[in-house]
Gaussian input, Z-matrix of N, CA and C with variables (Angstrom, degrees):
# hf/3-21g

backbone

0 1
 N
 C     1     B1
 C     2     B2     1     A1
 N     3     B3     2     A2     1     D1
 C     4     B4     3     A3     2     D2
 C     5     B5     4     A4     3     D3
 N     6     B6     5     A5     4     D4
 C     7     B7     6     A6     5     D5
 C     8     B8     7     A7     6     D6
 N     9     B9     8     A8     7     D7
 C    10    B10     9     A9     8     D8
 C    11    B11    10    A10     9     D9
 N    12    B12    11    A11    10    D10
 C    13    B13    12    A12    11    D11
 C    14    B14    13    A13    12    D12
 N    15    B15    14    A14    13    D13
 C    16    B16    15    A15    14    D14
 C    17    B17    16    A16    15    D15
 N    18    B18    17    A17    16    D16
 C    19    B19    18    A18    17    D17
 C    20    B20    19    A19    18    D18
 N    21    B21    20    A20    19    D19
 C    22    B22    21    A21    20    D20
 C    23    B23    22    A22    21    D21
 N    24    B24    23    A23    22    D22
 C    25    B25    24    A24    23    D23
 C    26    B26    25    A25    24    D24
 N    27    B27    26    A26    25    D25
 C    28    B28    27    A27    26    D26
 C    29    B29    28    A28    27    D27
 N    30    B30    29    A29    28    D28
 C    31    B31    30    A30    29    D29
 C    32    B32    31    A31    30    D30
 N    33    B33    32    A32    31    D31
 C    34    B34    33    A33    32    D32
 C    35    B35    34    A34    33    D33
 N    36    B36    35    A35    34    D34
 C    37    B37    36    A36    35    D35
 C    38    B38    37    A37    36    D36
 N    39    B39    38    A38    37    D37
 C    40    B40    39    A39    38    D38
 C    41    B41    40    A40    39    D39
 N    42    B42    41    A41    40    D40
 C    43    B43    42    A42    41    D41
 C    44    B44    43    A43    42    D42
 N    45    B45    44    A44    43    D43
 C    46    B46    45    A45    44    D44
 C    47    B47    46    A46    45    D45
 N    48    B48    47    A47    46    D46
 C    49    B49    48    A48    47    D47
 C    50    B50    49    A49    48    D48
 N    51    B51    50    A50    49    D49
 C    52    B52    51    A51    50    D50
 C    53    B53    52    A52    51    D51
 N    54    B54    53    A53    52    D52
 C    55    B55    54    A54    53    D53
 C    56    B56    55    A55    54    D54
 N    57    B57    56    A56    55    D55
 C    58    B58    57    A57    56    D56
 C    59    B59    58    A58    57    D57
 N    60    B60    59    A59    58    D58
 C    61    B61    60    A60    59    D59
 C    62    B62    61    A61    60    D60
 N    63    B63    62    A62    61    D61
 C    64    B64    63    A63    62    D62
 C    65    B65    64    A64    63    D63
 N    66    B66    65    A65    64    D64
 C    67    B67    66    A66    65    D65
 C    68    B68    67    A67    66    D66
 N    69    B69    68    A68    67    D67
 C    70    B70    69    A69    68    D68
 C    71    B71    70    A70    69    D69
 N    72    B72    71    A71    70    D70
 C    73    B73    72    A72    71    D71
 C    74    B74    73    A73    72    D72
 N    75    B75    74    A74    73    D73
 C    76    B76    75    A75    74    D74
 C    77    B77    76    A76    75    D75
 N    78    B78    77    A77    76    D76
 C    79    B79    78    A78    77    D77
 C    80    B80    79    A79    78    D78
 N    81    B81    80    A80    79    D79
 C    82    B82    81    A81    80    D80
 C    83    B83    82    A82    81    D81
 N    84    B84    83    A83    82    D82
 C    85    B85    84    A84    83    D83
 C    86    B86    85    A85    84    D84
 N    87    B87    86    A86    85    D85
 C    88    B88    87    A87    86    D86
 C    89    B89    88    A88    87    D87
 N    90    B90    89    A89    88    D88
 C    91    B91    90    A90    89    D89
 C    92    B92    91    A91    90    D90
 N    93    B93    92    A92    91    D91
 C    94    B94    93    A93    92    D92
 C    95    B95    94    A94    93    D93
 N    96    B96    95    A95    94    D94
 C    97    B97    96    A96    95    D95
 C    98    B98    97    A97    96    D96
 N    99    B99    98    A98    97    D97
 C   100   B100    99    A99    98    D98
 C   101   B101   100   A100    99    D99
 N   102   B102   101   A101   100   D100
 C   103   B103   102   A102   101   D101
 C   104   B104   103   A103   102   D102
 N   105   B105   104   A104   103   D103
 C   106   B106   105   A105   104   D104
 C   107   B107   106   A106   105   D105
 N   108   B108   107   A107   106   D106
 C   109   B109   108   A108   107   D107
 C   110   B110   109   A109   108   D108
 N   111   B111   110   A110   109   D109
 C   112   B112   111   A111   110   D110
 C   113   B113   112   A112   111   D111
 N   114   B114   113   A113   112   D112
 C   115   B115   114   A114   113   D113
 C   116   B116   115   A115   114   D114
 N   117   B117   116   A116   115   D115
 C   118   B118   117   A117   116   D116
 C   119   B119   118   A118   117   D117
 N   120   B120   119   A119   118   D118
 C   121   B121   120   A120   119   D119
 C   122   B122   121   A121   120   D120
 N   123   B123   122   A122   121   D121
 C   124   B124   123   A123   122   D122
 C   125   B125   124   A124   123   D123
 N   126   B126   125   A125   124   D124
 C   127   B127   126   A126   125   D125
 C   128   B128   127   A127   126   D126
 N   129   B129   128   A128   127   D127
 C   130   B130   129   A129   128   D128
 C   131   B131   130   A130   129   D129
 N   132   B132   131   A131   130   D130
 C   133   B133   132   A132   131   D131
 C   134   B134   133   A133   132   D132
 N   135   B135   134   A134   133   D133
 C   136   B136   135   A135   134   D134
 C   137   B137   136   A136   135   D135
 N   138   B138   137   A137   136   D136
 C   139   B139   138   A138   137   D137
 C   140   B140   139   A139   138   D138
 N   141   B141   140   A140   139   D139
 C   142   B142   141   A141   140   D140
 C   143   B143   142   A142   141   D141
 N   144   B144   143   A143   142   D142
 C   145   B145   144   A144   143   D143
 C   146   B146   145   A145   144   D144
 N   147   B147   146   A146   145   D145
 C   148   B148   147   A147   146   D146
 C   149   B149   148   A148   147   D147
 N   150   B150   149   A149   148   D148
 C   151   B151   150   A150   149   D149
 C   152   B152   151   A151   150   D150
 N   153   B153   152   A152   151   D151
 C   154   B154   153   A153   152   D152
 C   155   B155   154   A154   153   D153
 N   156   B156   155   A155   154   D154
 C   157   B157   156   A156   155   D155
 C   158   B158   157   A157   156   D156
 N   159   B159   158   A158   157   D157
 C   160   B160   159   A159   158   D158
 C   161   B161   160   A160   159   D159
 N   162   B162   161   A161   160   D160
 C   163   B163   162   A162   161   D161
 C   164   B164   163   A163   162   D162
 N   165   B165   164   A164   163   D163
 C   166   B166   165   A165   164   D164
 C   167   B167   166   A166   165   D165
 N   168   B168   167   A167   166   D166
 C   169   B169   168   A168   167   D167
 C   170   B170   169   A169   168   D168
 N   171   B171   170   A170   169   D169
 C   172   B172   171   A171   170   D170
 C   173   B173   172   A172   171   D171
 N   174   B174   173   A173   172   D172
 C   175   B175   174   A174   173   D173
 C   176   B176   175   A175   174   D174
 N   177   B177   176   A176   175   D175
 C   178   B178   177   A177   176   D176
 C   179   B179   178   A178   177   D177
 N   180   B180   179   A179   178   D178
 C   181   B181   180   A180   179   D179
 C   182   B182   181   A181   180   D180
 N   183   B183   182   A182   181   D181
 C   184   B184   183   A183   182   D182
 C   185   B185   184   A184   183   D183
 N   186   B186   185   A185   184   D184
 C   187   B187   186   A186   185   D185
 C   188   B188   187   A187   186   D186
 N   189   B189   188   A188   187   D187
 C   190   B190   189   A189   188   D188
 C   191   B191   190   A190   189   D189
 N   192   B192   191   A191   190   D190
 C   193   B193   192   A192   191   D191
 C   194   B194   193   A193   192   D192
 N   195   B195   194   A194   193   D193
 C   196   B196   195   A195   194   D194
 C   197   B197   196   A196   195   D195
 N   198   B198   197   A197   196   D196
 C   199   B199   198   A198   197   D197
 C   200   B200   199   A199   198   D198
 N   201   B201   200   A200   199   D199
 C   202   B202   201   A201   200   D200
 C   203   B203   202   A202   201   D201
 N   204   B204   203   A203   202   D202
 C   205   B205   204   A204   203   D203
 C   206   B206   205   A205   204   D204
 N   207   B207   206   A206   205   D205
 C   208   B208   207   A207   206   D206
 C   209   B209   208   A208   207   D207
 N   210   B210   209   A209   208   D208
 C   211   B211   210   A210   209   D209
 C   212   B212   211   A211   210   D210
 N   213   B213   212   A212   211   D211
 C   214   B214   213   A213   212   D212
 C   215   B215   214   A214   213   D213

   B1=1.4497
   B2=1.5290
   B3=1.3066
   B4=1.2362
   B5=1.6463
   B6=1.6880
   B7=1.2861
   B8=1.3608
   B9=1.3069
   B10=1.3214
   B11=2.0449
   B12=1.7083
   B13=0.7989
   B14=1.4543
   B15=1.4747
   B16=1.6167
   B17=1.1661
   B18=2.0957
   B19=1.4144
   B20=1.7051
   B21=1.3089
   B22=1.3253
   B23=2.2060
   B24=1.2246
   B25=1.7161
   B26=1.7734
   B27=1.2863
   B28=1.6817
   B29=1.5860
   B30=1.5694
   B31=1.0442
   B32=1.7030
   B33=1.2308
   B34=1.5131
   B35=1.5932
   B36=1.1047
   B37=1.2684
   B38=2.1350
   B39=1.5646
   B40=1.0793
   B41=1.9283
   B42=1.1261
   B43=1.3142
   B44=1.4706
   B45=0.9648
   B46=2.2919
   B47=1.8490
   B48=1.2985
   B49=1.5628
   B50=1.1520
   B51=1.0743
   B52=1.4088
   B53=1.6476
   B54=1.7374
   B55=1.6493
   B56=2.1951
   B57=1.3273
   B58=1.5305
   B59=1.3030
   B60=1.4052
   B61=1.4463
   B62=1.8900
   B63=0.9227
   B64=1.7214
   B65=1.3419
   B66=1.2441
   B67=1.8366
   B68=1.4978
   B69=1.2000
   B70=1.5833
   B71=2.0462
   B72=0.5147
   B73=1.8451
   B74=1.3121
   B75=1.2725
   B76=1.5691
   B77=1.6874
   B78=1.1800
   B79=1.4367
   B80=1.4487
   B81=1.2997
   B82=1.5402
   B83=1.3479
   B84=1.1891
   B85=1.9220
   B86=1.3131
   B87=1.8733
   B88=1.2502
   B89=1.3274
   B90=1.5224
   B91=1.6392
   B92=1.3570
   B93=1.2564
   B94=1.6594
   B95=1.6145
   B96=0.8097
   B97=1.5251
   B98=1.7852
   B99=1.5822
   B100=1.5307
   B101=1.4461
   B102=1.4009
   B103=1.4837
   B104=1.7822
   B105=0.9230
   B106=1.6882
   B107=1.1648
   B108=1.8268
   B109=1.1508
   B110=1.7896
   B111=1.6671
   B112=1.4391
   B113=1.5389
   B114=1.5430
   B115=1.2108
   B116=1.2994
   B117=1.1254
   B118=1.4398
   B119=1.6758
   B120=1.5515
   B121=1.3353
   B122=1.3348
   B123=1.2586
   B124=1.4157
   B125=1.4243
   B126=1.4608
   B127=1.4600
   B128=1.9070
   B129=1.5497
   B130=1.1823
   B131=2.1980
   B132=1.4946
   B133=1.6173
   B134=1.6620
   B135=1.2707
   B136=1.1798
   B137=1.8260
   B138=1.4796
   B139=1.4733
   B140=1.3903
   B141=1.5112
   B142=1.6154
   B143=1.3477
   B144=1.3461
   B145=1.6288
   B146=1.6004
   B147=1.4218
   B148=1.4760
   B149=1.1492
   B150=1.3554
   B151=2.1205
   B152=1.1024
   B153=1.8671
   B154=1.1213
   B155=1.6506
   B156=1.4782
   B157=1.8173
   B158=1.6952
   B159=1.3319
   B160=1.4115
   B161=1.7950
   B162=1.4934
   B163=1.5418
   B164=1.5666
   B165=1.3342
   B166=1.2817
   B167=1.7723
   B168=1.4053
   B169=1.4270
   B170=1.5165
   B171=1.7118
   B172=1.7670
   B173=0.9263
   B174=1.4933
   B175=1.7401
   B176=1.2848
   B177=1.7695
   B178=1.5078
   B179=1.5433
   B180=1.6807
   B181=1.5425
   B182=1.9945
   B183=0.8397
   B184=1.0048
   B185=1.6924
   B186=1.1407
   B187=1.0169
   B188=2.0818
   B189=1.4552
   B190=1.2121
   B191=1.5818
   B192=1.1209
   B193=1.5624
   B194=1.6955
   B195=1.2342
   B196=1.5421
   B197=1.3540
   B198=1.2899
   B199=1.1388
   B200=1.3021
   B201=1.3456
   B202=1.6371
   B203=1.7854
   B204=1.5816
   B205=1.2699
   B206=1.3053
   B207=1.3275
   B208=1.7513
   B209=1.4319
   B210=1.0749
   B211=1.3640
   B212=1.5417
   B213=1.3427
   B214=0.8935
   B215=1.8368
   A1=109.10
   A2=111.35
   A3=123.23
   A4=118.37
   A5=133.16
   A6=115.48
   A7=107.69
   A8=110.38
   A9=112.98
   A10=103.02
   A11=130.46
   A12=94.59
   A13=106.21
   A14=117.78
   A15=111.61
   A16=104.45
   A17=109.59
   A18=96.65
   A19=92.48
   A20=87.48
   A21=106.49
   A22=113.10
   A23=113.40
   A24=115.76
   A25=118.69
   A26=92.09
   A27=107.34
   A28=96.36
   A29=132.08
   A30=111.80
   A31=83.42
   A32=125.15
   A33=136.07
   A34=99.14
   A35=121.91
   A36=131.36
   A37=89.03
   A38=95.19
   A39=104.83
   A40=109.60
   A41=119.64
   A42=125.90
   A43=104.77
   A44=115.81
   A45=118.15
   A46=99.96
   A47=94.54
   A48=98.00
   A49=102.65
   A50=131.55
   A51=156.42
   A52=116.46
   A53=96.71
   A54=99.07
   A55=115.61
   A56=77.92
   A57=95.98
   A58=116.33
   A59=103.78
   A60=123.65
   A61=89.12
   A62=118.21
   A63=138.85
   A64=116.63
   A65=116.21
   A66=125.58
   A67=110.10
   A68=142.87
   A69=126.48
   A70=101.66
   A71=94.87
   A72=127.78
   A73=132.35
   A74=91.97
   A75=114.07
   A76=99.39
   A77=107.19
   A78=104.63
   A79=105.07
   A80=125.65
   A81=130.10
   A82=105.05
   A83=124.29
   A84=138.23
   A85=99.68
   A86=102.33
   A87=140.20
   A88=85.46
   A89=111.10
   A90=139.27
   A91=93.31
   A92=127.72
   A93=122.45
   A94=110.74
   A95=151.87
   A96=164.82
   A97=120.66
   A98=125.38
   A99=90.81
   A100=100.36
   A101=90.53
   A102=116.33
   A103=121.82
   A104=95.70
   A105=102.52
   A106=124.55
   A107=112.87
   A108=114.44
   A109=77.95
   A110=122.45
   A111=114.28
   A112=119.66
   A113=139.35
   A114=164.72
   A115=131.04
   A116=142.91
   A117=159.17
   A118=127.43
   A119=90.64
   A120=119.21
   A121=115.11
   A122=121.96
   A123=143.70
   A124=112.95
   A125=117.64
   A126=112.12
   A127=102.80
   A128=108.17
   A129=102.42
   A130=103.92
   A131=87.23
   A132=81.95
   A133=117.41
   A134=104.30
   A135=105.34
   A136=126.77
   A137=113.32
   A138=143.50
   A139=99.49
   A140=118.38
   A141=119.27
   A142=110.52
   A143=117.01
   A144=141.60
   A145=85.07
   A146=107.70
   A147=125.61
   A148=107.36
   A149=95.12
   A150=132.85
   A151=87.06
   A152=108.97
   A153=118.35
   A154=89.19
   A155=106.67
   A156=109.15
   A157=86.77
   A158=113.86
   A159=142.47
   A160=96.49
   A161=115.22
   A162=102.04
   A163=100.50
   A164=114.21
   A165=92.44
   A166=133.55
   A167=113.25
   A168=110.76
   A169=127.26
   A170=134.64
   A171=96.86
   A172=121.93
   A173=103.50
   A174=112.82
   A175=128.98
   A176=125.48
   A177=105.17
   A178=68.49
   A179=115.11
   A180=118.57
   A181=118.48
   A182=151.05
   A183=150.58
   A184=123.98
   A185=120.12
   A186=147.55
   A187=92.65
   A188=135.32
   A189=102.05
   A190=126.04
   A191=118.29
   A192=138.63
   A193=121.64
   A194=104.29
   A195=101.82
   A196=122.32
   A197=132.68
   A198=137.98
   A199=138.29
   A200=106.22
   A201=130.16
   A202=97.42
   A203=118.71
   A204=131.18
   A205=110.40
   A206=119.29
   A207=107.67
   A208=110.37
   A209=103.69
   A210=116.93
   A211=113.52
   A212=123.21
   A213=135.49
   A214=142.55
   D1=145.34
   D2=-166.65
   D3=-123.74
   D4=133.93
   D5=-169.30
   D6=-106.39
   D7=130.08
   D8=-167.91
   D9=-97.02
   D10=137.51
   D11=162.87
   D12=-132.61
   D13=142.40
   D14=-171.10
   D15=-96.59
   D16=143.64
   D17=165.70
   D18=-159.60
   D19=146.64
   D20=-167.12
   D21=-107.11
   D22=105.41
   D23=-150.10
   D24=26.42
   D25=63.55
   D26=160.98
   D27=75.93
   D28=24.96
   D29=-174.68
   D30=-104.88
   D31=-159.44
   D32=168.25
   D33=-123.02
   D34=148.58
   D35=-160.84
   D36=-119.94
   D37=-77.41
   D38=-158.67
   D39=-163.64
   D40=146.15
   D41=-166.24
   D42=-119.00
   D43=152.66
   D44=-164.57
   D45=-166.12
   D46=123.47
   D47=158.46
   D48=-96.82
   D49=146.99
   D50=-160.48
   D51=-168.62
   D52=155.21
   D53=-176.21
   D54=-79.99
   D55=-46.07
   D56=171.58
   D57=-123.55
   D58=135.91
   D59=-156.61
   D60=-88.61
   D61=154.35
   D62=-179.22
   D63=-77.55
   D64=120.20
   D65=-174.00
   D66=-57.96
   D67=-174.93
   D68=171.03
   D69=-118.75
   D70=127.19
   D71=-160.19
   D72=79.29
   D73=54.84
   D74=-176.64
   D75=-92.32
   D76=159.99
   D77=174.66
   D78=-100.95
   D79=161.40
   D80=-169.59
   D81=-153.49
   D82=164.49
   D83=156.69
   D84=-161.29
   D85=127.42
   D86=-170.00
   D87=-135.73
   D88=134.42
   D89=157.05
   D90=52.44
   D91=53.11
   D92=172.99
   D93=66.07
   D94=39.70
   D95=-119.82
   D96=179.44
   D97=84.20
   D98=-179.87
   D99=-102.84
   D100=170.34
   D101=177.55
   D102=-158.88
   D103=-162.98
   D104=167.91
   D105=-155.64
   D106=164.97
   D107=-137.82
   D108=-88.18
   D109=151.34
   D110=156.75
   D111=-126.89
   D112=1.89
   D113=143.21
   D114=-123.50
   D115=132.28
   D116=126.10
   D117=-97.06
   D118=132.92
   D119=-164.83
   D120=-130.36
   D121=117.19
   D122=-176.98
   D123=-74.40
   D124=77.27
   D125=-170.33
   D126=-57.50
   D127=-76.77
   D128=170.99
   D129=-123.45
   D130=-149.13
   D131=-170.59
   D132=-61.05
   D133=-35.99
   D134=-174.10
   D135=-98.70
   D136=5.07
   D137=-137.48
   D138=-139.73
   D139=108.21
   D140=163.65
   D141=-137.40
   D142=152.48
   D143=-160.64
   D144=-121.43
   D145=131.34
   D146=154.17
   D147=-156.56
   D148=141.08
   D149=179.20
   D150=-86.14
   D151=129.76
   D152=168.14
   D153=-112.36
   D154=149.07
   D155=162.35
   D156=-102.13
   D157=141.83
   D158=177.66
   D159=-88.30
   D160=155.97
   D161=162.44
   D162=-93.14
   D163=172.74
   D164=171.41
   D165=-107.57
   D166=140.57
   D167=-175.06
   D168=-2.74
   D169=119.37
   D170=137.88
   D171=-93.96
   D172=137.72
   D173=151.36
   D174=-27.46
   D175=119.66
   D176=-152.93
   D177=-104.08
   D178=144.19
   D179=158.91
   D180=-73.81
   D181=137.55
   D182=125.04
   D183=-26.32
   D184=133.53
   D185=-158.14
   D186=-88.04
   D187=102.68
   D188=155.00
   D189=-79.71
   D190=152.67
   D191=171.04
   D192=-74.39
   D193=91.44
   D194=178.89
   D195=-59.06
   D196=100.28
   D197=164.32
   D198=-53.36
   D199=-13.51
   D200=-140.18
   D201=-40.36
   D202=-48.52
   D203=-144.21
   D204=-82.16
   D205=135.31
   D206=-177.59
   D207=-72.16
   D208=172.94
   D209=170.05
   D210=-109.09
   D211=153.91
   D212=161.58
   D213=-108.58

């Protein structure tokens, strides 16, 4: 078993033991999020660091609510 740790510009994303460690432009989704892998780093034998690039968010718009109509 192998420790995987993700991090996305020096933040930490998320940590995974896993059997096989992830190629680098692989595609991925972590926490509802895709992205891809763009470095891996062999801390020691059993220990690897990979930069994920995230895509980035859309903005979900909101819906406005027509009010127009009175109430009664």
């Amino acid at each position: 078993m192998k420790t995987v740790h993700y991090y996305e510009n020096q933040q930490h994303i998320l940590s995974q033991l896993v059997n096989r460690v992830p190629v680098c432009g692989q595609d991925i989704r972590i926490k509802g999020r895709n992205g891809k892998i763009k470095d891996i780093l062999e801390i020691t034998e059993n220990v690897y660091r990979v930069q994920v690039q995230f895509e980035p968010a859309a903005k979900k718009r909101t819906v406005t609510v027509d009010n127009k109509k009175k109430r009664r």
